[in-house]
VOMAR-945189 format. One line per 8 residues: number of its first residue (from 1); for each residue x negated, y, z negated of C-alpha. Coordinates in steps of 0.5 Angstrom, whole numbers. Example, Ala and Ser with C-alpha at 12.3 -4.5 7.8 and 13.67 -1.06 7.14 Angstrom:
<nodes>
1> -25,-9,-16 | -27,-2,-14
</nodes>
This chain:
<nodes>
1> 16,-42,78 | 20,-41,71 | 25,-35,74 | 27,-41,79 | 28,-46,73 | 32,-41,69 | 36,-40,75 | 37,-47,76
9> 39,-48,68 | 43,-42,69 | 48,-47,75 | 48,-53,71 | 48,-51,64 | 56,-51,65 | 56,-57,67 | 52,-61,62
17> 57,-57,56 | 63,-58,60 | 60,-66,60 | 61,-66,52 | 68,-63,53 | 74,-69,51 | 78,-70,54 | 76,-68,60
25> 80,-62,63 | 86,-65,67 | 86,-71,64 | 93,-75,64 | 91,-81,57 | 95,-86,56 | 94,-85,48 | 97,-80,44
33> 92,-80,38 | 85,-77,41 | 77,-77,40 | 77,-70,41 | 69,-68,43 | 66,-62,45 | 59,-58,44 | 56,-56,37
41> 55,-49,35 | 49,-47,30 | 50,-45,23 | 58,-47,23 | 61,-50,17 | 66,-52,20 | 70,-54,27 | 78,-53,27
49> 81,-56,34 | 88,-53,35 | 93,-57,39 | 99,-53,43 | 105,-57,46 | 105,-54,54 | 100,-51,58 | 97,-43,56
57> 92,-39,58 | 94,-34,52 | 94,-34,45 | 100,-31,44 | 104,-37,47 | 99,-42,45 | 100,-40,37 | 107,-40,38
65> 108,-48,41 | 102,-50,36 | 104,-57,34 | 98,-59,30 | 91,-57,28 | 85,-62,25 | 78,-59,23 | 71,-63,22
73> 64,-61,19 | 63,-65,26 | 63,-63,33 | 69,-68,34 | 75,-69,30 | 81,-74,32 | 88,-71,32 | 95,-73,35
81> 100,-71,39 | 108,-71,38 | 110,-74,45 | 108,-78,51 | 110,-76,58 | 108,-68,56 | 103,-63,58 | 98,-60,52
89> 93,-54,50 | 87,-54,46 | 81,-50,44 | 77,-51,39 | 76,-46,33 | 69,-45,29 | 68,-42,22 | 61,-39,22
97> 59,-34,15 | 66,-34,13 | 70,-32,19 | 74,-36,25 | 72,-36,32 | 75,-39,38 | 69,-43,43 | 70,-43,50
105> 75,-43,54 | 83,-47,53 | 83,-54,56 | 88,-58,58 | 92,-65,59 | 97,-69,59 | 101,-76,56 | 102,-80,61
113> 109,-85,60 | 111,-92,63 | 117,-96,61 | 113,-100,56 | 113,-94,52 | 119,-91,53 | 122,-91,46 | 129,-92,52
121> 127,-98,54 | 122,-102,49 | 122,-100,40 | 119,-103,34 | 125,-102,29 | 123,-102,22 | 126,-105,17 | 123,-104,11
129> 117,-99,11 | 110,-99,8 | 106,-95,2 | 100,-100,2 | 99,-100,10 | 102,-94,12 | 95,-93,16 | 95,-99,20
137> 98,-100,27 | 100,-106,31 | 98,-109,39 | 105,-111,41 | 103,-117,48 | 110,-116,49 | 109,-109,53 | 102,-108,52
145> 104,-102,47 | 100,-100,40 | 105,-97,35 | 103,-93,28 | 107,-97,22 | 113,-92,22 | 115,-96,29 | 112,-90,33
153> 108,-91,40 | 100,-88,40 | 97,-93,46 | 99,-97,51 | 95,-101,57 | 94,-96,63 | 93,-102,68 | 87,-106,71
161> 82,-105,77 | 87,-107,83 | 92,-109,78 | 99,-105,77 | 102,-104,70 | 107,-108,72 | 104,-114,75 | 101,-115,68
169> 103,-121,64 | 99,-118,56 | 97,-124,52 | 93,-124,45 | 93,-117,46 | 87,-115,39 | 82,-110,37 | 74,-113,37
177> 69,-113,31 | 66,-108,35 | 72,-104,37 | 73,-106,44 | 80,-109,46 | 81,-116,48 | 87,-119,52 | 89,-124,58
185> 93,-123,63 | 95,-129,66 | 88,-134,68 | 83,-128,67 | 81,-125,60 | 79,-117,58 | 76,-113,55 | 77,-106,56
193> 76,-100,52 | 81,-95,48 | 80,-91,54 | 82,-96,59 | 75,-97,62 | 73,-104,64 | 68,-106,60 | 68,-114,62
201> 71,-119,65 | 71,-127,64 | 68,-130,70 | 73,-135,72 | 67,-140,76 | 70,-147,75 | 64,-149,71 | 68,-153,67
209> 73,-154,69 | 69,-157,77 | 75,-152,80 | 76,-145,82 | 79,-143,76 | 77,-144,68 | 85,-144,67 | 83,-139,62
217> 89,-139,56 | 92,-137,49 | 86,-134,46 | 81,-130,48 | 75,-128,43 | 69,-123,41 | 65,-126,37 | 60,-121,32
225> 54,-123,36 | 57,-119,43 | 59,-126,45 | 65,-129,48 | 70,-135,47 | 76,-137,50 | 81,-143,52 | 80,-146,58
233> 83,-152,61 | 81,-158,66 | 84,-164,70 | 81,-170,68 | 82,-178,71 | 84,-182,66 | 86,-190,66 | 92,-193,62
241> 94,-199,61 | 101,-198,61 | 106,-200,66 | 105,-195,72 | 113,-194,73 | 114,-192,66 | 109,-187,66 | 113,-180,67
249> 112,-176,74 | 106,-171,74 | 107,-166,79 | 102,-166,84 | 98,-172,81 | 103,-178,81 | 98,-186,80 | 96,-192,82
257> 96,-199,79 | 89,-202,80 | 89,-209,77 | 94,-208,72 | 91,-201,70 | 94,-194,72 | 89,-188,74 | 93,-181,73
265> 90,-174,72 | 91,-170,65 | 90,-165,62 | 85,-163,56 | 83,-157,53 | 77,-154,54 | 72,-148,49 | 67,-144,53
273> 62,-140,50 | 60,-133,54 | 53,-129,53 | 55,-121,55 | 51,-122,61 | 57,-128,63 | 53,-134,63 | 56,-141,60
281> 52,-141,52 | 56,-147,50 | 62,-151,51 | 66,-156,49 | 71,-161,51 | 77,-165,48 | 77,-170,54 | 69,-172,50
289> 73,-173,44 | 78,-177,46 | 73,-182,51 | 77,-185,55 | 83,-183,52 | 85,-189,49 | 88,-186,43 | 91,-181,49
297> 95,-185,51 | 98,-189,46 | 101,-183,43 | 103,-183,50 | 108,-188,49 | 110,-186,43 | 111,-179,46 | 112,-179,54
305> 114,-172,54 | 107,-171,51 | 102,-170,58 | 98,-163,55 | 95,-164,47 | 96,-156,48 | 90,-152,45 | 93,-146,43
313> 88,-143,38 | 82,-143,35 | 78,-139,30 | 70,-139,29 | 67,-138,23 | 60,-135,25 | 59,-136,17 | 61,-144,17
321> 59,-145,24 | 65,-149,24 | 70,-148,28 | 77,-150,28 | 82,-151,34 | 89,-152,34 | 92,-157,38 | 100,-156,38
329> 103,-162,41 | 99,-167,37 | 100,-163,31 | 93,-163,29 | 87,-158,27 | 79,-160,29 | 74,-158,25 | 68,-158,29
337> 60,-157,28 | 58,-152,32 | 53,-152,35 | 53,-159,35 | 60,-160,37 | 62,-166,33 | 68,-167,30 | 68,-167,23
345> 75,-167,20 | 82,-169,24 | 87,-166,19 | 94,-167,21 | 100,-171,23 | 100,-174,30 | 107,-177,31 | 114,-173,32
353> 117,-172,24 | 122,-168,21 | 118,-170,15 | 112,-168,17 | 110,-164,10 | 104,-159,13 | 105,-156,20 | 110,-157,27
361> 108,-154,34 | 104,-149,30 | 99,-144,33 | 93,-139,30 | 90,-143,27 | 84,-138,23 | 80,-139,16 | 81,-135,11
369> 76,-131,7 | 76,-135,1 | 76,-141,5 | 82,-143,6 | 86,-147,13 | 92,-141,14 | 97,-141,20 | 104,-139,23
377> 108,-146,22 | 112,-147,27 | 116,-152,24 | 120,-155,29 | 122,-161,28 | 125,-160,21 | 133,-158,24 | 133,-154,18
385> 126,-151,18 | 125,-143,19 | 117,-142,22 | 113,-139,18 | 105,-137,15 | 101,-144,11 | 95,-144,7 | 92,-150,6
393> 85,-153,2 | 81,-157,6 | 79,-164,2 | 72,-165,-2 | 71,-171,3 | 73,-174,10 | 79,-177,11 | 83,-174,7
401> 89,-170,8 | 89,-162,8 | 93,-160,1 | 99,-154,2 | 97,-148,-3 | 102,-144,-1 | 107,-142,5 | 113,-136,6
409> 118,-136,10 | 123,-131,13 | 131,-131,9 | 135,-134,14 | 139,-128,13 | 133,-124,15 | 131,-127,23 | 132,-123,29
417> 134,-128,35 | 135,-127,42 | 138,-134,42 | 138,-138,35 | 139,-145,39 | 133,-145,42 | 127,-148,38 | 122,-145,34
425> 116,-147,38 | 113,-141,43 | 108,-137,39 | 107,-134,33 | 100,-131,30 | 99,-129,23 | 92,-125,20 | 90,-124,13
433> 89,-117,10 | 86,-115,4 | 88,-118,-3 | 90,-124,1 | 96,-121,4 | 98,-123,11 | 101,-120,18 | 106,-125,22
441> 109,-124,28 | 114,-129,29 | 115,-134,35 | 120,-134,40 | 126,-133,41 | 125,-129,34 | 123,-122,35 | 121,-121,26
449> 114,-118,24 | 112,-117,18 | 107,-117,11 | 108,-121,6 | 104,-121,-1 | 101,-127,-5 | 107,-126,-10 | 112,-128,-4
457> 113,-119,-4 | 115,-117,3 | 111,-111,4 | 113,-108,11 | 118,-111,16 | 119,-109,23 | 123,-112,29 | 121,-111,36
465> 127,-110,40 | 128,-108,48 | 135,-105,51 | 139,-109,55 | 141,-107,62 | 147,-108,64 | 150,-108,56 | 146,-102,54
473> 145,-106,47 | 139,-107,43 | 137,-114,42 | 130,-117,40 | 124,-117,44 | 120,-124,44 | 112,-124,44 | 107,-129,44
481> 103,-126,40 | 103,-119,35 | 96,-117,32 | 94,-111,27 | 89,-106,27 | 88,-106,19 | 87,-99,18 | 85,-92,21
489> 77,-94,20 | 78,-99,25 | 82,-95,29 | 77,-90,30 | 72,-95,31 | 76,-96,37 | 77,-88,39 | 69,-87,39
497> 68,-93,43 | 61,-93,47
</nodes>
C-alpha cells in the first residue's frame, strides 16, 4: 500500500512543483514586469532569480546575456525584462548557510509584441520628467498600453474571448481597489487581471434599459465592496408641447402631434449597480428626475442641438454615501443620496454661456479626499479658454452655488493638437495623487498628460503620440481618457493578483 503511495507521489510530484513555477515554461506574456513564483526551499536565507536575454540551457552563455538579476526572503520576486517581442531565460538562485545555489532546472518564455506597443507605431513622449513620481505608471485607452513614467511600455491589453486585439475599441482603461483592471470596449464592460485572464464581464440584460442592451458608456467601476457601477443609457417616450415641426429629427424616432403635443423617444442616463454574482442591486434614472421632461424639454428649445443630457461621469463616495453624476450637455453635476436616489444638490449652469465661470462640457467628475468637487473643464464655450483641472467647495446649504478654489491650465504655448480648430469637448480625466497633486489627461484633439502640484508646479508632463503612415511624422495621439497607477505598491497589487 504505501510502496504504491510513494510511487504515485513519485509521478506527480513534478507536476505539483512544476504547478508553483511562473510563469509557466513557454509562456508568451503581454507584460514585461513579471511576478516570478516558484517552490520554497528549506533553511534559504535568500532567493535570487536571474534573467538572461535568448533561450540556454548552458550557464556559460546564460551569464554572458543576463540582463537582470532580482532577490526575495520570498519564494517570489518581481523583476523586469528589457524588451517586447524577445525570448528570455531564467533560474532561480538560493543562498543556504552562506553559499549560492541554483534550484531546478533553466525555465523559458517569451514577450509577445502588438502594434499598440510598438514604439514604431505608438509612443509616450516625455516632456519634462519626474522625481516624486518616478515609480507610478500610466493606462493610455487610446491603445490599450501601460507605460512606466520615463515613456517606456510595461503591459498591454492581449485581447478578449473571441475578441481580437484589433477589434477592441479601450475606454476608461484603470486599476481597481482590489488590484484588478477595469475597461469598456464599446457597449460591454471588463474586468480582467494583469494576466489577461477574464475575471468578469457586465451582464448586458436590458433591465434597465427594457432593451437588448444596457448601452453600457463612459465609465465603469469596482466599488470596495466587490460591487460594480456603470452608465448605461435607456430610450424614454416623452410628450412636448413644442410644435412638431420645429422639434429636430431623431434618427429612427420621428413624433406625432397628438392634440397639439408631440410624443418623441430621448435619451436619458442610466447608473446600474452590480453584485459580484451580476445581479442588479441598485439603479438609478435621470428620466425619474427629470418626471415628464418638462424642464428637458424647455432647455430644448433653447438648445435644439441639445436631445442627450450625456452622463459622462460619475464618482461614488462610499464614505458620504453620495454620488456625484456628470452630465455634460447641461453643464451641471447631481449629488445623489445614495441609497436613496434623491437629488440633493443641482450645481451648475444649464444654458450655453461663454461667461459660465465653473465648468463647460466637462467630464470625470470625482471627490477629493478633503471633500472638495474636482474635475477636467472642458471649457468649451469660452473661445479663448484651454481645458483644464478645477476644484470647487460645495456650499454649507442648498441652492447655492459651488465656489472655485482652484484651477490650472496648460500654457497655450504648451498644448499638443492634432487639429487646434477643433473644439475642446471629447474626454479628459483628472485624478488626485497624494499631497493634492493631481494627474490630467487632456481631451481631444489635445494629446498632453500631465501632474500638476497645488502651487500650480508641473510635476511631469508627457505627449502621447502616434506615427503618421503616409508622412511617417510623429503627431499627437488623442484618447478619452488616461488614468494613473499612483506607485509600484499598486502595481504589485495588480502582478499578484488572485
Amino acid at each position: 500500500m504505501f510502496k504504491v503511495f510513494f510511487a504515485v507521489l513519485f509521478v506527480f510530484l513534478p507536476c505539483v512543483i512544476s504547478a508553483q513555477v511562473a510563469p509557466a515554461d513557454g509562456a508568451k506574456l503581454h507584460y514585461r514586469i513579471i511576478g516570478f513564483a516558484f517552490p520554497a526551499e528549506n533553511q534559504v536565507t535568500e532567493y535570487a532569480v536571474e534573467i538572461a536575454k535568448g533561450g540556454y540551457e548552458s550557464s556559460e552563455v546564460f551569464l554572458k546575456n543576463k540582463v537582470g538579476s532580482y532577490s526575495s526572503r520570498e519564494n517570489r520576486v518581481i523583476g523586469e525584462v528589457p524588451d517586447f517581442g524577445a525570448d528570455y531565460t531564467w533560474r532561480v538562485l538560493v543562498t543556504k548557510q552562506g553559499k549560492k545555489e541554483q534550484i531546478g532546472s533553466f525555465h523559458h518564455f517569451a514577450t509577445g509584441m502588438i502594434k499598440n506597443v510598438d514604439t514604431a507605431f505608438f509612443r509616450l513622449k516625455i516632456r519634462q520628467p519626474t522625481a516624486k513620481y518616478k515609480d507610478a505608471f500610466v493606462f493610455m485607452d487610446k491603445n490599450g498600453v501601460l507605460y512606466n513614467m520615463a515613456g517606456k511600455p510595461v503591459w498591454y491589453l492581449p485581447g478578449l474571448p473571441n475578441v481580437p486585439i484589433e477589434n477592441i475599441t479601450v475606454r476608461d482603461m484603470k486599476i481597481t481597489p482590489q488590484g484588478t483592471i477595469t475597461f469598456l470596449n464599446g457597449t460591454a464592460a471588463y474586468e480582467i487581471s494583469y494576466n489577461g485572464d477574464l475575471l468578469w464581464q457586465a451582464p448586458d440584460r436590458g433591465e434597465m434599459s427594457g432593451e437588448n442592451t444596457e448601452h453600457y458608456h463612459h465609465e465603469f467601476t469596482k466599488l470596495t465592496n466587490g460591487h460594480y457601477m456603470i452608465l448605461g443609457n435607456e430610450s424614454v417616450l416623452c410628450k412636448s408641447s413644442a410644435d412638431i415641426n420645429q422639434l429636430p429629427e431623431i434618427a429612427g424616432t420621428g413624433g406625432e402631434p397628438l392634440g397639439g403635443t408631440a410624443m418623441i423617444k430621448q435619451v436619458f442616463g442610466t447608473l446600474l449597480e452590480y453584485d459580484s454574482d451580476k445581479r442588479l442591486v441598485w439603479s438609478w434614472r435621470t428620466s425619474g428626475f427629470f418626471k415628464k421632461a418638462e424642464m428637458y424639454w424647455h432647455m430644448s428649445k433653447i438648445r435644439p442641438e441639445l436631445f442627450d443630457l450625456h452622463e459622462n461621469s460619475f464618482f461614488f463616495s462610499e464614505k458620504t454615501r453620495k454620488i456625484y453624476l456628470g452630465l455634460k450637455n447641461i453643464n451641471q453635476v447631481y449629488r445623489i443620496a445614495y441609497p436613496a436616489g434623491n437629488v440633493e444638490r443641482v450645481y451648475g449652469k444649464n444654458e450655453r454661456s461663454e461667461a459660465s465661470d465653473l465648468f463647460s462640457m466637462h467630464h470625470a467628475c470625482k471627490l477629493s479626499g478633503k471633500g472638495l468637487i474636482y474635475l477636467f473643464n472642458n471649457n468649451v464655450y469660452d473661445l479663448g479658454g484651454v481645458p483644464g483641472v478645477v476644484v470647487l467647495q460645495e456650499p454649507g446649504a442648498p441652492g447655492q452655488q459651488l465656489k472655485k478654489v482652484w484651477e490650472f491650465h496648460l500654457p497655450a504655448g504648451e498644448l499638443a493638437t492634432v487639429d487646434a480648430a477643433r473644439p475642446n469637448g471629447a474626454g479628459g480625466n483628472v485624478m488626485e495623487l497624494r499631497d493634492d497633486d493631481m494627474f490630467v489627461s487632456m481631451c481631444d484633439p489635445f494629446g498632453n498628460l500631465f501632474i500638476v502640484n497645488r502651487a500650480k508646479k508641473l510635476l511631469w508632463s508627457a505627449v502621447l503620440e502616434g506615427r503618421d503612415q503616409t508622412s511617417e511624422n510623429w503627431m499627437p495621439s488623442t484618447q478619452y481618457r488616461g488614468s494613473v497607477v499612483a506607485d509600484t505598491k499598486l502595481l504589485n497589487s495588480m502582478i499578484w493578483h488572485k
